[in-house]
C-alpha positions in Angstrom: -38.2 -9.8 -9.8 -37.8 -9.9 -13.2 -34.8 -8.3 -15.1 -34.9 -5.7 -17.3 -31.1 -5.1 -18.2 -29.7 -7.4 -20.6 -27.6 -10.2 -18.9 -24.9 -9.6 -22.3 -24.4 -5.9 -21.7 -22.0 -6.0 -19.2 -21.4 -2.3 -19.6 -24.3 -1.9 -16.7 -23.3 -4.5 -14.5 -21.7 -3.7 -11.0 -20.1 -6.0 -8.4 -20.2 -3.6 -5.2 -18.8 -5.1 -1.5 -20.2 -4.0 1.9 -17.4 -4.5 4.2 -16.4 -3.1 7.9 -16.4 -5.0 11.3 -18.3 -6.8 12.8 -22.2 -5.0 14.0 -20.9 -2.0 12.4 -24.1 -2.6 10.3 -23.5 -3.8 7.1 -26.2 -6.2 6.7 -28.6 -3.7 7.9 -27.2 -1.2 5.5 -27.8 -4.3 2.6 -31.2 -4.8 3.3 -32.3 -0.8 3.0 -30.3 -1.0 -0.3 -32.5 -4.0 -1.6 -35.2 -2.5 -0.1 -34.9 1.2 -2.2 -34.1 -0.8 -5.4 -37.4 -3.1 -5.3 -35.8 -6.3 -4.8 -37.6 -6.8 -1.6 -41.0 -5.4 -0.5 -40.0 -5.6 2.8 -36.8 -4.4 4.8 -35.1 -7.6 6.9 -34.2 -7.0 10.5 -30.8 -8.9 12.0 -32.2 -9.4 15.6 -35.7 -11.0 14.2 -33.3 -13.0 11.1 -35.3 -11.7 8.5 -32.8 -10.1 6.5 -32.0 -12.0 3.0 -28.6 -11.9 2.7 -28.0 -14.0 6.6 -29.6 -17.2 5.2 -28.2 -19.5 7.2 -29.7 -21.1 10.2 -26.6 -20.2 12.0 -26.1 -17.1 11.1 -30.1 -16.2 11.8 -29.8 -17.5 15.4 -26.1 -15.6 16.1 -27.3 -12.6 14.0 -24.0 -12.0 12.7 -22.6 -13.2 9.0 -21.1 -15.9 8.7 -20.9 -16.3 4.4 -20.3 -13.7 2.0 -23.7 -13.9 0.2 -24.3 -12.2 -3.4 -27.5 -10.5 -4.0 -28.4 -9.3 -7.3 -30.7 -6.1 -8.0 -31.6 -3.5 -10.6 -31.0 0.8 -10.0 -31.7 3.2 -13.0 -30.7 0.8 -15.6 -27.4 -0.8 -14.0 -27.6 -4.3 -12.5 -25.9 -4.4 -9.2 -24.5 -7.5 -7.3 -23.9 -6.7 -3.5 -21.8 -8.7 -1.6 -22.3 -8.6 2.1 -19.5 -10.2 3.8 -18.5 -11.2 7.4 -17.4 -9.0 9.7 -15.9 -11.6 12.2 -11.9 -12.0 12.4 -13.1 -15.9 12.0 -14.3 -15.7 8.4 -11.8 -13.3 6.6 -11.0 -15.6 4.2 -14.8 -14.9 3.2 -13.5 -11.5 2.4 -10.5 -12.1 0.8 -12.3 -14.3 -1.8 -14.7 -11.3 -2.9 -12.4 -9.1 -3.1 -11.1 -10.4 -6.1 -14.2 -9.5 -7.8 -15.4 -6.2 -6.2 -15.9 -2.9 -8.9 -16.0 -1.0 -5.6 -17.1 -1.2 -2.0 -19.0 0.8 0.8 -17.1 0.6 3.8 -19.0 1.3 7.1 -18.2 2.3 10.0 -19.9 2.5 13.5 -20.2 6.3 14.6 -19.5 5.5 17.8 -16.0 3.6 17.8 -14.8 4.4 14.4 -12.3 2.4 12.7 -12.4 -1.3 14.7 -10.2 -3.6 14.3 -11.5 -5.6 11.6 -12.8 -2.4 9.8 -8.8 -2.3 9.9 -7.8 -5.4 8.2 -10.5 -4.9 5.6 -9.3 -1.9 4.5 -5.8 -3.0 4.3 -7.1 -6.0 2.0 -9.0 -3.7 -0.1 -5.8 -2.0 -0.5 -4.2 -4.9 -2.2 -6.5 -5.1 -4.4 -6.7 -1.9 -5.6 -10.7 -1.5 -4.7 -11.9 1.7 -4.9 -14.4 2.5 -1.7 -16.9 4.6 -0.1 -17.3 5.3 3.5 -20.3 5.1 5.5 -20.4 6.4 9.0 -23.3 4.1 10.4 -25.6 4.5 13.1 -25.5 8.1 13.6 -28.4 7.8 16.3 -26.5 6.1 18.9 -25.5 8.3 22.2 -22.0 9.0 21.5 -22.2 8.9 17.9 -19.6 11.7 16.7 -19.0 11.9 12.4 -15.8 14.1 12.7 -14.2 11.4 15.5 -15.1 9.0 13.1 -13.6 10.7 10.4 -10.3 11.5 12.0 -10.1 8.0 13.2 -10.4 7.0 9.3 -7.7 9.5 8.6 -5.3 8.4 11.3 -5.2 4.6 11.3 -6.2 3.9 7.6 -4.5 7.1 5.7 -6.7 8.0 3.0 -7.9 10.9 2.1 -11.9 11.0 3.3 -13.8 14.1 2.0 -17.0 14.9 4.0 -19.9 15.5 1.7 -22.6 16.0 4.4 -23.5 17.5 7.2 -25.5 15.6 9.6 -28.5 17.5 11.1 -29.2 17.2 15.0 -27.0 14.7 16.9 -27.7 11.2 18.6 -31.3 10.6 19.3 -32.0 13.7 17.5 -30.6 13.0 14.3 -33.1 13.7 12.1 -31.1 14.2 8.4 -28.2 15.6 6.8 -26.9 18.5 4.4 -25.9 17.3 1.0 -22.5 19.8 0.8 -22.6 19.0 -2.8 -26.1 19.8 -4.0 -26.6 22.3 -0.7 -30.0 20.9 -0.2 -31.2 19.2 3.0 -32.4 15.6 3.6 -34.5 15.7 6.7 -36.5 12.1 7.1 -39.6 12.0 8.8 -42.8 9.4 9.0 -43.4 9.7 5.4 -39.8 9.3 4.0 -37.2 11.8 2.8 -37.5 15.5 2.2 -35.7 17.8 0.2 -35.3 20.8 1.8 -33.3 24.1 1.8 -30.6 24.3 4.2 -31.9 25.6 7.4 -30.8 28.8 8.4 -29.0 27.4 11.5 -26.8 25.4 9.3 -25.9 27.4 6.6 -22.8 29.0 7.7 -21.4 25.9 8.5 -22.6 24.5 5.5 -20.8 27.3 3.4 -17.4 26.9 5.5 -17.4 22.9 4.4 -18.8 22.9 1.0 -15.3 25.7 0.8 -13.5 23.1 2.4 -14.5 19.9 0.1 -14.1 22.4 -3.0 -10.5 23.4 -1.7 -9.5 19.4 -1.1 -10.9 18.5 -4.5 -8.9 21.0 -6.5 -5.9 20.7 -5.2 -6.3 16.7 -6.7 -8.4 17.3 -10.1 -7.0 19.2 -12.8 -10.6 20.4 -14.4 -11.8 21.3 -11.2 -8.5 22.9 -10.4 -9.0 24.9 -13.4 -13.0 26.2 -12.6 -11.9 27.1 -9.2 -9.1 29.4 -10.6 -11.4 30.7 -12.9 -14.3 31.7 -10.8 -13.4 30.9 -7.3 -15.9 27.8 -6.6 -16.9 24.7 -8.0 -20.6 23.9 -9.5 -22.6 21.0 -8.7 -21.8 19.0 -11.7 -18.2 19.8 -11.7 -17.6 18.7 -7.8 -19.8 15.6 -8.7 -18.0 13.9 -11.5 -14.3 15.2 -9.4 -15.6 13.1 -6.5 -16.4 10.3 -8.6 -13.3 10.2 -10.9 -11.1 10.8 -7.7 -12.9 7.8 -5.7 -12.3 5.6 -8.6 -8.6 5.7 -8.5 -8.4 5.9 -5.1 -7.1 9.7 -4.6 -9.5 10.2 -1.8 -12.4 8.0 0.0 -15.9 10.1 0.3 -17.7 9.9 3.3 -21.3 9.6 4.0 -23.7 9.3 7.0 -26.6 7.7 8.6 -28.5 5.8 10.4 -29.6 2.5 8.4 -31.2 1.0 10.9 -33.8 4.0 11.3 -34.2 4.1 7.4 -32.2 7.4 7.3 -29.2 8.2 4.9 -28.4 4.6 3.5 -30.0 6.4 0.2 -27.6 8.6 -0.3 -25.3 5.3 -0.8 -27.0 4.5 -4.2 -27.9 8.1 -5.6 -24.8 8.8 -7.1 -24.1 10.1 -10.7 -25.7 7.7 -12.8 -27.5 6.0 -10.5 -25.0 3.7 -9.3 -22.4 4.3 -6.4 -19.3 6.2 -7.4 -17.4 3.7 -6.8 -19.1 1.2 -9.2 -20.0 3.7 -12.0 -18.2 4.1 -15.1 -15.4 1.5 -16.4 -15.8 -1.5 -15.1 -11.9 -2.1 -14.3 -12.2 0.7 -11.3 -11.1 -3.0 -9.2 -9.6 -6.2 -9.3 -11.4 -8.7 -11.6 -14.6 -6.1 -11.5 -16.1 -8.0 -14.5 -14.3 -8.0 -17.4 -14.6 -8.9 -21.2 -15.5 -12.5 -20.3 -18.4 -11.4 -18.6 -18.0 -14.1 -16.0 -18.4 -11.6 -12.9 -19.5 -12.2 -9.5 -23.5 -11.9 -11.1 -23.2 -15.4 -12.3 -20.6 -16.9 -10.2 -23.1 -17.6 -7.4 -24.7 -20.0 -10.2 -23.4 -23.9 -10.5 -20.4 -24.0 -12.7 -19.5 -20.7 -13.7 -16.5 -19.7 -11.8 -14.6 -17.6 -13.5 -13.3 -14.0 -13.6 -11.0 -11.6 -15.5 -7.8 -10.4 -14.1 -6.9 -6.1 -14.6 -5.7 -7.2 -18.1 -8.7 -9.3 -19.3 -6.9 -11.7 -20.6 -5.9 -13.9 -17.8 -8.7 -16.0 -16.3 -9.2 -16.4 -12.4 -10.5 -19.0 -10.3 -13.0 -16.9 -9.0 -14.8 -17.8 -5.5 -18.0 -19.7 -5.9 -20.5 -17.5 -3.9 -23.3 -18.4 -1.8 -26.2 -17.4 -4.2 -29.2 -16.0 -1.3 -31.3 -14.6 -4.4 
């Protein structure tokens, strides 16, 4: 695919991470993503070792990833490089290495266990490096799966703050799509993709009681929104929308999303954020460590032959940055 974004404007360039533990879905949640942007025409499965990102001979017949593997693709005028890395305990140095680069990650989670071990350690490294992040709560279609367990498993063993901006709509095998609290429109998938819809009827109460919630958590934390809420007792759209991005940026709280990628449904709502791009890749590129500085030597060229550099937080000090396995 050709590009259409200039490769000098670095303005619109991204470095975004998928990280979590291992089968908690990440590469599955990569290919829908390349999918919805156009970069492929056809979404990659794991268990057939289709997907573009597990290249590798050995990772195809293990199905799990072994190399963090940079993919680059184009969403409403921003390039984006995703990085899906290994959720193994054995490859965490692939991890640590692309952290160094990351403007923000999606973390994802398995509805069903929560926060694993290794979604654990991730985390903790993402910490270090100051990386803002998104959560996903993954396979929402599994028997068992339970978004608030997930949730308060998030808040208990990793301590941030995660706001819940949707409500998922029938449970397990009957998930079928999800209230977006902050636009209060439904998202019900179906054979022929996505629909926006109006809350149904059985929902809206609850609906109401935790878009109050999410509007209560997010001005007690952002002084404009602090200041709408005082003034007429709720938040609008817009308002909640750039809070939620600002506050994920510096790392006041972690939003939370939910799906099931594997069934095509919800992995959109990772990518239609305020300017097209993830919240936690929009807007300055120094949102984390080495996120593509002045140099313009990001992760986007450093899966290319001999350009290996990146730019600390104060752009002036040059990194040895890791030289990524290029799958594009």
């Amino acid at each position: 695919m050709r590009s259409t974004v200039s490769r000098r404007n670095l303005a619109v360039v991204r470095n975004l991470g998928i990280l979590a533990h291992v089968d908690a879905g990440k590469t599955t949640v990569t290919e829908r993503m390349l999918y919805l942007t156009g970069m492929t025409h056809k979404r990659g499965e794991v268990h057939d070792g289709t997907t573009v990102t597990d290249f590798d001979s050995q990772e195809r017949d293990r199905g799990i990833t072994i190399f963090a593997a940079a993919v680059s693709c184009e969403w409403n005028g921003h390039r984006l490089t995703v990085i899906d890395t290994p959720g193994h305990v054995d490859f965490s140095d692939e991890v640590e290495r692309s952290l160094r680069v990351l403007d923000g990650a999606v973390a994802v989670f398995d509805a069903v266990a929560g926060v694993e071990p290794q979604s654990e350690s991730v985390w903790q490294r993402a910490d270090r490096y100051g990386v803002p992040r998104i959560a996903f709560v993954n396979k929402m279609d599994r028997a068992g799966a339970d978004l608030h367990a997930a949730v308060a498993s998030i808040r208990e063993r990793l301590h941030p703050v995660p706001l819940v901006v949707q409500l998922p709509i029938g449970a397990e095998g009957e998930f079928s799509g999800v209230v977006d609290l902050v636009e209060m429109r439904a998202l019900i998938w179906g054979a022929g993709g996505p629909a926006d819809l109006p809350v149904p009827d059985e929902l809206m109460a609850e609906a109401i009681r935790q878009r109050r919630q999410l509007e209560e958590a997010v001005a007690e934390r952002h002084s404009a929104a602090l200041t709408e809420f005082c003034e007429h007792a709720e938040l609008s759209a817009d308002t909640l929308r750039t809070a939620l991005r600002e506050l994920t940026r510096t790392g006041e709280i972690v939003v939370v999303l939910c799906g099931a990628a594997y069934r095509n449904r919800g992995y959109r709502a990772v990518a239609r954020r305020r300017g097209g791009v993830p919240a936690v890749a929009a807007g300055s590129t120094s949102g984390g460590r080495g996120g593509g500085g002045a140099c313009g030597r990001s992760v986007g060229t450093a899966c290319r032959p001999g350009l290996q550099g990146a730019c600390d937080r104060d752009r002036s000090t040059h990194l040895r940055a890791p030289v990524f396995r290029c799958a594009g």
